[in-house]
Legacy VTK file of the C-alpha trace (Angstrom):
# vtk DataFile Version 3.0
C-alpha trace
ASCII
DATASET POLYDATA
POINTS 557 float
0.000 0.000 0.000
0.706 3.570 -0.529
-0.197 6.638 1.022
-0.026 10.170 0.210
-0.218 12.302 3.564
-0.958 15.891 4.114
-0.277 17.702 7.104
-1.214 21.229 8.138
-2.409 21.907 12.038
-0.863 25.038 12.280
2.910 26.459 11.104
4.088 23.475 8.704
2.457 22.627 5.176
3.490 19.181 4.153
3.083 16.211 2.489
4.681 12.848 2.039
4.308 9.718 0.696
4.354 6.153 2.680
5.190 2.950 1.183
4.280 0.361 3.162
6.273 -2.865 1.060
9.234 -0.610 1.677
8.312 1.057 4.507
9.908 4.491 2.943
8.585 8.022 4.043
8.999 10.823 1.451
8.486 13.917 3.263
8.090 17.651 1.346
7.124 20.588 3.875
7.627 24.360 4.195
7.260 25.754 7.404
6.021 28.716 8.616
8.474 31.731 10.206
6.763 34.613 11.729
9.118 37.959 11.260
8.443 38.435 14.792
6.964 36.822 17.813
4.384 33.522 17.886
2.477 32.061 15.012
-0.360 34.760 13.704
-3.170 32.206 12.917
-4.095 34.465 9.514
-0.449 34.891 8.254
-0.217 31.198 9.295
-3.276 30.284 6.997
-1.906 32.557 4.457
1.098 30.462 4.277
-0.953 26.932 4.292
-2.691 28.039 1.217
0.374 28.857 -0.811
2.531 26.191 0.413
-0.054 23.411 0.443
-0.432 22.835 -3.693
3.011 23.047 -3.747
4.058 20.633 -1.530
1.597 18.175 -2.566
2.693 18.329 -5.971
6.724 17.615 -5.293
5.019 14.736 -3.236
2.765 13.714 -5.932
5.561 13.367 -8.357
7.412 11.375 -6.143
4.856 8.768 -5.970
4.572 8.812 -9.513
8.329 8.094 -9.962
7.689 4.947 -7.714
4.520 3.828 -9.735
6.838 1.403 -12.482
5.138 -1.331 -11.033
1.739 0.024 -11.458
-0.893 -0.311 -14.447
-1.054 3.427 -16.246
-4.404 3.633 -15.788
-3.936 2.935 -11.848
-3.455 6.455 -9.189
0.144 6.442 -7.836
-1.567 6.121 -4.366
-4.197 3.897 -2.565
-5.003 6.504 -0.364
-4.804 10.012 0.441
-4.738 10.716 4.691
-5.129 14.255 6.094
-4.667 16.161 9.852
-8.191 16.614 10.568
-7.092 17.994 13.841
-6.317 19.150 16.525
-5.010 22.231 15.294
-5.397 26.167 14.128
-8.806 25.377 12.540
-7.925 28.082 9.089
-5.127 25.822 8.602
-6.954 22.596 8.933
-9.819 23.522 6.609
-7.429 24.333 3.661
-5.809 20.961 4.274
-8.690 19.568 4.304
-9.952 20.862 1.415
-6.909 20.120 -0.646
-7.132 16.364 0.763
-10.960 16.311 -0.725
-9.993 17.302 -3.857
-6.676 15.022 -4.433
-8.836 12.277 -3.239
-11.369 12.488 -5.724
-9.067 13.082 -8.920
-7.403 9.800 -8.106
-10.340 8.154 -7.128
-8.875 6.779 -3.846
-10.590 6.444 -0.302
-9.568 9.552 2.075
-8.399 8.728 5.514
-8.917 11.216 8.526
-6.308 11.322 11.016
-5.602 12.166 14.469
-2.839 14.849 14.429
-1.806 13.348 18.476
-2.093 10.244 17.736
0.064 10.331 14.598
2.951 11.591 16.505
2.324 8.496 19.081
1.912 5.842 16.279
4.985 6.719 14.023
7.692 6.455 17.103
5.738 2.984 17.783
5.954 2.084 14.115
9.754 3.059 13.736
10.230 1.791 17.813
9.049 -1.285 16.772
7.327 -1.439 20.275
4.465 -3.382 21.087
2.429 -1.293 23.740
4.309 1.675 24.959
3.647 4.842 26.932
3.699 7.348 24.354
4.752 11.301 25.669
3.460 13.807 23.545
5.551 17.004 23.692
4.780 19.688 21.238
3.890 23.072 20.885
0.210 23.585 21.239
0.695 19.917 23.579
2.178 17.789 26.501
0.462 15.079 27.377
0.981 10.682 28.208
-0.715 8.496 26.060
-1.318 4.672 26.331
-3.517 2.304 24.595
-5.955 0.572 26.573
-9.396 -1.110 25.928
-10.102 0.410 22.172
-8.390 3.482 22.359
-5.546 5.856 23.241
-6.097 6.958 27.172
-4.620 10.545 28.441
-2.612 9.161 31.664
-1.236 12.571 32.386
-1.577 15.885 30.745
-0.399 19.688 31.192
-2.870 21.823 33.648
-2.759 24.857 31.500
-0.361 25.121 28.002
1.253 22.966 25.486
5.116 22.769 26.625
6.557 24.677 23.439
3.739 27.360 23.800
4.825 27.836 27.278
8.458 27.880 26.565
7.456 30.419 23.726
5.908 32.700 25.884
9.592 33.260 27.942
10.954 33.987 24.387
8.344 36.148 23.181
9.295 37.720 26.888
12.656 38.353 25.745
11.872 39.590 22.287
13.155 36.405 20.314
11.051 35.165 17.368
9.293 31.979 16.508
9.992 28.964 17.351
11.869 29.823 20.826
12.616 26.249 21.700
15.902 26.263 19.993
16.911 29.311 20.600
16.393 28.274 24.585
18.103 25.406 23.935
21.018 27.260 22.440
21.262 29.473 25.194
21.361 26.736 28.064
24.552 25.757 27.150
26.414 28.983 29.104
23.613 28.937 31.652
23.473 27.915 35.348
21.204 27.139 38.016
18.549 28.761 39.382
15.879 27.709 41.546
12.190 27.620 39.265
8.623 26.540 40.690
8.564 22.493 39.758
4.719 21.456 39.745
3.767 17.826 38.821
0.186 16.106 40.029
0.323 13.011 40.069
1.129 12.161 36.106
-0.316 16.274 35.409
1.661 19.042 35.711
1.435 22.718 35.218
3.935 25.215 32.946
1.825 28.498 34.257
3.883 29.234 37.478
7.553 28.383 36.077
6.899 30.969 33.043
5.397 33.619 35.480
8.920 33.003 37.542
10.990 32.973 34.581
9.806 35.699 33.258
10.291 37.566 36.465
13.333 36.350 37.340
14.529 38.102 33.594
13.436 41.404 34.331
14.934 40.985 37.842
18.524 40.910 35.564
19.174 37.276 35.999
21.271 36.513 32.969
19.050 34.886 30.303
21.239 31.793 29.877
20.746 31.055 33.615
17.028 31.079 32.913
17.054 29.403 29.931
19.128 26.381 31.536
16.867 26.165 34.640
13.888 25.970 32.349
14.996 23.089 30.387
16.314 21.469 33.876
12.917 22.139 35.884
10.521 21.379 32.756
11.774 18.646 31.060
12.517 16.995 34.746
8.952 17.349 35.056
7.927 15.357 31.780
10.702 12.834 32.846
8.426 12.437 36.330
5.278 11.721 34.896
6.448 9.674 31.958
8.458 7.524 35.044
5.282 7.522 36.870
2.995 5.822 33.476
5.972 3.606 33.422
5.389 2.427 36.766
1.082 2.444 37.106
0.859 1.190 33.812
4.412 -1.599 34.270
5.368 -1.616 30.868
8.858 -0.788 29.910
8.520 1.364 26.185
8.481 4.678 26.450
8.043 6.784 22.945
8.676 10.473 22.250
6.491 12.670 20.201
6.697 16.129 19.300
8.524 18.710 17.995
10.149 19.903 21.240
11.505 16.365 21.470
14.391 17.388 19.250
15.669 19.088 21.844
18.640 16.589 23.345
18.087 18.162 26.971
14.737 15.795 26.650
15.617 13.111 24.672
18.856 12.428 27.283
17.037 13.390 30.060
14.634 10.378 29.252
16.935 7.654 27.913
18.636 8.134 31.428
15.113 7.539 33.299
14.512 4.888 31.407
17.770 3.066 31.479
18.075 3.173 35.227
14.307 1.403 35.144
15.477 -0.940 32.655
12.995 0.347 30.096
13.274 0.809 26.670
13.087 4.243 24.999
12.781 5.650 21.560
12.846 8.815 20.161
12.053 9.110 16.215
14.752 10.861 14.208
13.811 14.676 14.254
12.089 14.931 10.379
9.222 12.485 12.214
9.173 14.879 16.004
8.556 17.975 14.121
4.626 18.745 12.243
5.463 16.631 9.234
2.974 14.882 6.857
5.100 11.418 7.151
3.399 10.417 10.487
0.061 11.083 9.024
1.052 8.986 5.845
1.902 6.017 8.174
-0.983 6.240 10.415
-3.112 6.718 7.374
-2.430 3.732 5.803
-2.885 1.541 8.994
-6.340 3.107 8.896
-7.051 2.424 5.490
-5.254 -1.345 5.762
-8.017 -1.448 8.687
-10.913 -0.440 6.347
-11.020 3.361 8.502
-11.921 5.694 5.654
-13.818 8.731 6.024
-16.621 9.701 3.029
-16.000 13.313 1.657
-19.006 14.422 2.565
-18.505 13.059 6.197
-14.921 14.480 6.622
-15.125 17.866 8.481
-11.925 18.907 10.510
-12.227 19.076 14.284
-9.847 21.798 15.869
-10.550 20.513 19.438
-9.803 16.656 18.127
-8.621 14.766 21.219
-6.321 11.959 20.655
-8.948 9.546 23.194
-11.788 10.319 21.158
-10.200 8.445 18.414
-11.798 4.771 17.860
-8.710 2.706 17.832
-9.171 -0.051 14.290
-5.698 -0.781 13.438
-4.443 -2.245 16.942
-6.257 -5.659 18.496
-8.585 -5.565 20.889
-6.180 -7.673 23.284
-3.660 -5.144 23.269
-2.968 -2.750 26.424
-0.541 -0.419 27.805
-1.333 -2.270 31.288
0.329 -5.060 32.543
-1.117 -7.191 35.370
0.661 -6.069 38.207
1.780 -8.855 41.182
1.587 -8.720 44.860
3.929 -7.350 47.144
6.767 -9.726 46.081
6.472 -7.699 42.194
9.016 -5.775 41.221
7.143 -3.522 40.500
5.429 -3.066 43.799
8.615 -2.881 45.002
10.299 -0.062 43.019
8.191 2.581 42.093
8.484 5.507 40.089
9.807 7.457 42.840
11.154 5.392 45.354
12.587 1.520 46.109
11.020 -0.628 49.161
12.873 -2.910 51.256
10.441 -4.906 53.325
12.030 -6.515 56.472
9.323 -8.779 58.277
6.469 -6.330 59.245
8.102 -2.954 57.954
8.878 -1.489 54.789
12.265 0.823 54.402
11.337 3.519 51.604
13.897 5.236 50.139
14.317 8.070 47.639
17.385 7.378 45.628
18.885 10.609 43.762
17.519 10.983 39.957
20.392 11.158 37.739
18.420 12.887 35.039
17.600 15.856 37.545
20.103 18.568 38.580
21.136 17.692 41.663
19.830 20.549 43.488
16.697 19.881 41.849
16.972 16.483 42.999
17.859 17.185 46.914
15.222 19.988 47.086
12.285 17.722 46.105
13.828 14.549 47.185
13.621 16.230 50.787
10.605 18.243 50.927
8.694 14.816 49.492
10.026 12.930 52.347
9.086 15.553 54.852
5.123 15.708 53.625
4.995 12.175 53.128
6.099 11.883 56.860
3.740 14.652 57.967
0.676 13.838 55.637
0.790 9.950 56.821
0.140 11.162 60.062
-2.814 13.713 59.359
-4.435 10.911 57.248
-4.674 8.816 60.009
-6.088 11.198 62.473
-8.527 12.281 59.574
-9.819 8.504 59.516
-8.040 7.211 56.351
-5.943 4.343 56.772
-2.581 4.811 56.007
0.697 2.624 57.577
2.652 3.623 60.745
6.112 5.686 60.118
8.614 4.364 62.967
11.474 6.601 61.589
12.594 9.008 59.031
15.892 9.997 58.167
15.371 13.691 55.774
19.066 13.633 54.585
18.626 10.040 53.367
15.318 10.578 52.025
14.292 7.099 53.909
11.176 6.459 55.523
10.571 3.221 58.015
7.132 2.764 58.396
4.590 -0.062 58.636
4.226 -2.805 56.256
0.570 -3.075 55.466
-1.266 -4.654 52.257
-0.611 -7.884 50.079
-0.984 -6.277 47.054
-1.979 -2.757 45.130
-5.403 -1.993 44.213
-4.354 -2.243 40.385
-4.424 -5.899 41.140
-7.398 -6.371 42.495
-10.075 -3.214 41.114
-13.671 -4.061 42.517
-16.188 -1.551 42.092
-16.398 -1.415 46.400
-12.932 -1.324 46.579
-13.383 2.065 44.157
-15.620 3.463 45.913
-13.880 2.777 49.586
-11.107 5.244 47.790
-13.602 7.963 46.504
-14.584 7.542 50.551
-11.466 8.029 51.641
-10.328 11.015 49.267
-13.214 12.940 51.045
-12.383 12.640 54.445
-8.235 13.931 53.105
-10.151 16.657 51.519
-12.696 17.048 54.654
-9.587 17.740 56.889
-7.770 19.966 53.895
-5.522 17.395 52.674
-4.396 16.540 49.456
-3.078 13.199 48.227
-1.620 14.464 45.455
-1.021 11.272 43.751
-3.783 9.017 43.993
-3.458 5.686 41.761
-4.481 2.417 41.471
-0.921 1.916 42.353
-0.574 4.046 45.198
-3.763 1.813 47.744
-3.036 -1.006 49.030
-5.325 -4.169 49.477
-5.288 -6.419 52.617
-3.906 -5.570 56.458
-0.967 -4.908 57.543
1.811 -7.429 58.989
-0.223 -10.675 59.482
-3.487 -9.261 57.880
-4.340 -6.915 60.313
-3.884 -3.567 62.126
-5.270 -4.316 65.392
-2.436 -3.262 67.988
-0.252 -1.189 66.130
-1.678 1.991 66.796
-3.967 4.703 67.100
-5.405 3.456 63.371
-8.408 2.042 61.725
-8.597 -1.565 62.226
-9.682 -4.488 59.298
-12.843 -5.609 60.500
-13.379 -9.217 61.063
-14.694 -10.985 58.346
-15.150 -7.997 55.601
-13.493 -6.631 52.967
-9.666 -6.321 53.236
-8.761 -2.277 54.235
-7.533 0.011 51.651
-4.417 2.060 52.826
-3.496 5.158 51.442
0.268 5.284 50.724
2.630 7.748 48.887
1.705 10.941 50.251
4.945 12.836 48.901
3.357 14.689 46.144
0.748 15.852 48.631
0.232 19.006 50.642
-2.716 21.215 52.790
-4.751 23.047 50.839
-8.643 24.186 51.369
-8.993 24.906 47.406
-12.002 23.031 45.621
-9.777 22.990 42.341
-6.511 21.130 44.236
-9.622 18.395 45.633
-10.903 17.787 41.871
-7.461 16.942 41.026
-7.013 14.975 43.202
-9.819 12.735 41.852
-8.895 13.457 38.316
-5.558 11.849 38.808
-7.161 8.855 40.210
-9.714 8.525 37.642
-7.040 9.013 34.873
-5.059 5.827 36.890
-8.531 3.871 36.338
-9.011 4.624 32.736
-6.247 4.102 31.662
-5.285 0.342 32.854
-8.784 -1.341 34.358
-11.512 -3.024 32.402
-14.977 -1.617 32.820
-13.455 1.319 33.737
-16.606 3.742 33.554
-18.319 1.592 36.476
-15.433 2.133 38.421
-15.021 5.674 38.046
-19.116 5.926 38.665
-18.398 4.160 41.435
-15.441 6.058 43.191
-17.563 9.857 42.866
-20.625 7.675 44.443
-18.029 7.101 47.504
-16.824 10.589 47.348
-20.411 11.732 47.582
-21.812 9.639 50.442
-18.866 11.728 52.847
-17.363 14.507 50.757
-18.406 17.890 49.215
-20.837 18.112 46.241
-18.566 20.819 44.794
-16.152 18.934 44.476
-17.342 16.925 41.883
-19.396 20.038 39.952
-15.237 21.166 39.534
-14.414 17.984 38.714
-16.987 18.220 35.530
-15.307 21.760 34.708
-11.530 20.365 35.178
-12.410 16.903 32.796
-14.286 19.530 30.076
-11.058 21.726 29.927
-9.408 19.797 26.823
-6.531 21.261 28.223
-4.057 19.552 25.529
-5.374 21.544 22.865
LINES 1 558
557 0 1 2 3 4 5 6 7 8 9 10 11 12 13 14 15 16 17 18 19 20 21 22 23 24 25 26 27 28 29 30 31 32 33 34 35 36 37 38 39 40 41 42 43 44 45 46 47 48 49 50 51 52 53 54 55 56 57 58 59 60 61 62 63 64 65 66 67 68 69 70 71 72 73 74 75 76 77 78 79 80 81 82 83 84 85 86 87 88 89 90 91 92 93 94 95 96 97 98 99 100 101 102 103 104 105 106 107 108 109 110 111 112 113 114 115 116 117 118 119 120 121 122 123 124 125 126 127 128 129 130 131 132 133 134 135 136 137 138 139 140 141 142 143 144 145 146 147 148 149 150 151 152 153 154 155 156 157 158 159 160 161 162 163 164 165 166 167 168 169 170 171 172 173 174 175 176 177 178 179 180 181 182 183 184 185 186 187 188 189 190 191 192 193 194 195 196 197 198 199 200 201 202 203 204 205 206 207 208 209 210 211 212 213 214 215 216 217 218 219 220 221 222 223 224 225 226 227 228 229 230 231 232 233 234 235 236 237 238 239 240 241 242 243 244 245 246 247 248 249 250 251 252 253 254 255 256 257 258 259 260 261 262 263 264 265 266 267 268 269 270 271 272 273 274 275 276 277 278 279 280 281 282 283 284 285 286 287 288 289 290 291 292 293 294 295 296 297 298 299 300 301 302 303 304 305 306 307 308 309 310 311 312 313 314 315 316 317 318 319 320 321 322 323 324 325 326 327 328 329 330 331 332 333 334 335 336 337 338 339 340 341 342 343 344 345 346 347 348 349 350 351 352 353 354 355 356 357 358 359 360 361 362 363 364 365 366 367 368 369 370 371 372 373 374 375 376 377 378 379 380 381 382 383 384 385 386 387 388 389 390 391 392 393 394 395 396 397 398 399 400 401 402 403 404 405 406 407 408 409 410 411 412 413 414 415 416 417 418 419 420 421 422 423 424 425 426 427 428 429 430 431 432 433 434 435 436 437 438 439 440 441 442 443 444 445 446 447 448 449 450 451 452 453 454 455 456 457 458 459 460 461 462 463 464 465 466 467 468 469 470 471 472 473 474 475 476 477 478 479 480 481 482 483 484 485 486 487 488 489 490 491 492 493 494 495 496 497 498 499 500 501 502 503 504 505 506 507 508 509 510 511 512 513 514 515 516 517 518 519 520 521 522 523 524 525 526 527 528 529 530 531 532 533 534 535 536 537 538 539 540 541 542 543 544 545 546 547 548 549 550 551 552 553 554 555 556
């Protein structure tokens, strides 16, 4: 089979041809460069309509040159695949359009494709990974993906802005043009430390703060290669965190890179150290397939088409706001999953999370923070302390609050070691129950009741059973398994939490959860129904209402 692709979200026009016998990728684009700041969505369009016939003609021609084995009377291609989003919706139109018409001249099905899930589908395709956690890092995006029950599930995604737009916004700051990433980049290489907001929820995380601060800290005369250097360190030590963290809920070991700002080799190193100290295995495309470039849509195209997925011209309307999970999944089988059935408490992977390793020693559990080589290792002390100090602190409030959570016997802050009880037989990933799901929505709501946030509430972070010989009766002032019932759920991993008496920090902490359950269970919208029906019976109604508003946000746009 072969494809003719056309991509045009927003700043690049191109097209390319795939040939699936030879798996070859022709790509032709022409990119967009703004004189001066960001991309202007009219001069952008501008550009898409001049560049577009061009580019699919040099692609075009290609395809013809490869056609010797073809009947003259036969179209060079089998199918012609377009971005039908997301993107800058001008843009996407006249792609669009130009997709309609090539289609119908050649007589050839059209094919409608995911821009996100493109990116995440050609590093699996060149990876030659089975089921990986894909991280999306782009300009208008940052987001983890993973397949999972018929489609491609958000595990984690940015609170606010797309990670180039964000780093574009510090540029624009400083008066640099379109695209900034680069030209950051560039700049880091004379730069040194300086101390940035770092905010990661759970497998979210948030770009608003660190620009405000690096902005600031620019106009306070803080040379601009420092703040270029402690933005890559600070953000792309946050995308290493969550992708570690999908690693470890979801326990497979492929991680993939997408995106244009995954050129940048801060990243790409940062990453292939995470994942070689987990033992996983990581790809990164070369950069022609990270950048907006027609050759991913090609690819994914023609899986679509291979799969029968063709669109009808008259049915084939662009979506700007097209999120990657709202993409029916026909090329991949119906077996497939980014989850892997997690063990007990004897799995390595219970026993080495993404954050931390755990030593058990008869009816305690040593924790311990080991230093992250990818982070700078101030970076690294700062949070590897202040996590172990609130996970310390916030065990104990939990407890008092009514939420079971294990004893800590001792903490040592310059180790980043906690000693604390040994409780559960295995994690709540491993043994989902619709009670069990809505036990945790009841215990979120009695953190929240008391102004306590989890902060990184996952199937992997409750545990199932008692503690040391199946029960906590005599160990201490907390809740006790009751005879004969359901094994307790404990609350563990409290070192992304904190106090807070904000309605917004409470629907995240929810979200996160949820996110944990659809993206690894089975009959995941039962659970989820489930876990708000707990938080409901004990927690605040408003709560959920923000929860609607926070899951409605599309924020990956």
């Amino acid at each position: 089979m072969r494809v003719l692709g056309v991509e045009g979200t927003a700043w690049c026009a191109s097209a390319a041809v795939f040939d699936a016998e030879t798996d070859s990728v022709f790509i032709e684009s022409d990119a967009y460069e703004p004189d001066s700041g960001g991309i202007h969505p009219r001069e952008a369009a501008e550009h898409m309509g001049e560049a577009i016939p061009r580019v699919i003609e040099v692609a075009l021609d290609h395809a013809r040159e490869a056609s010797d084995d073809r009947d003259a009377d036969e179209p060079p291609v089998d199918a012609v695949a377009f971005s039908r989003g997301p993107g800058l919706g001008p843009c996407l139109r006249i792609v669009a359009t130009a997709a309609r018409a090539l289609a119908r001249t050649l007589d050839v099905p059209l094919v409608g494709v995911n821009h996100m899930v493109a990116h995440l589908e050609i590093g699996r395709h060149r990876a030659g990974f089975d089921s990986p956690v894909c991280l999306n890092a782009s300009g208008a995006n940052a987001h983890l993906l993973g397949y999972h029950d018929g489609r491609y599930r958000v595990l984690g995604e940015t609170m606010d802005t797309g990670v180039g737009n964000a780093l574009d916004k510090f540029t624009r700051h400083v008066g640099w043009s379109h695209p900034g990433g680069p030209k950051i980049e560039e700049h880091a290489k004379r730069g040194e430390f300086v101390d940035l907001p770092y905010v990661v929820k759970g497998m979210d995380f948030s770009f608003s703060g660190i620009m405000s601060a690096a902005k600031a800290a620019y106009d306070d005369g803080v040379p601009v290669e420092d703040v270029c250097f402690s933005l890559q360190e600070h953000v792309f030590a946050m995308l290493t965190e969550v992708s570690e963290r999908a690693l470890s809920l979801t326990g497979t070991d492929e991680l993939v890179l997408g995106g244009g700002v995954g050129q940048n080799a801060r990243l790409r190193e940062m990453l292939a150290e995470m994942c070689a100290e987990r033992g996983a295995d990581f790809h990164a495309p070369e950069p022609r397939f990270l950048r907006d470039n027609a050759g991913m849509i090609a690819v994914l195209g023609a899986k679509m088409a291979a799969a029968g997925d063709t669109v009808a011209v008259e049915d084939s309307a662009i979506d700007a706001d097209f999120r990657p999970d709202q993409v029916p999944v026909t090329w991949r089988g119906d077996g497939e999953s980014v989850a892997r059935t997690p063990g007990g408490a004897d799995d390595a992977a219970a026993l080495r999370g993404a954050e931390a390793t755990v030593s058990v020693d008869g009816d305690a559990v040593r924790k311990r923070r080991p230093p992250k080589g990818y982070r700078h290792p101030a970076l690294d002390e700062t949070l590897r302390r202040e996590r172990t100090v609130a996970e310390a602190r916030l065990l104990a409030s939990a407890r008092r609050a009514g939420v079971p959570t294990p004893l800590v016997y001792d903490v040592d802050v310059a180790e980043a070691t906690i000693t604390m009880q040994r409780v559960g037989e295995r994690d709540l990933a491993a043994a989902l129950s619709a009670d069990r799901a809505r036990t945790v929505g009841e215990h979120l709501a009695r953190l929240h009741g008391e102004g306590i946030v989890h902060g990184d509430p996952t199937t992997r972070n409750v545990r199932v059973g008692g503690g040391a010989g199946g029960s906590t009766r005599g160990r201490g002032d907390g809740p006790a398994a009751d005879d004969g019932a359901d094994p307790p759920l404990f609350l563990i991993d409290f070192g992304l939490g904190f106090n807070s008496d904000h309605v917004e920090d409470y629907a995240m902490d929810l979200h996160v959860f949820e996110q944990s359950v659809e993206g690894t269970a089975s009959d995941a919208g039962s659970l989820v129904d489930a876990v708000e029906e707990g938080y409901r019976a004990v927690g605040d109604p408003a709560v959920l209402e923000r929860l609607r508003g926070v899951e409605g946000r599309g924020r990956y746009q």
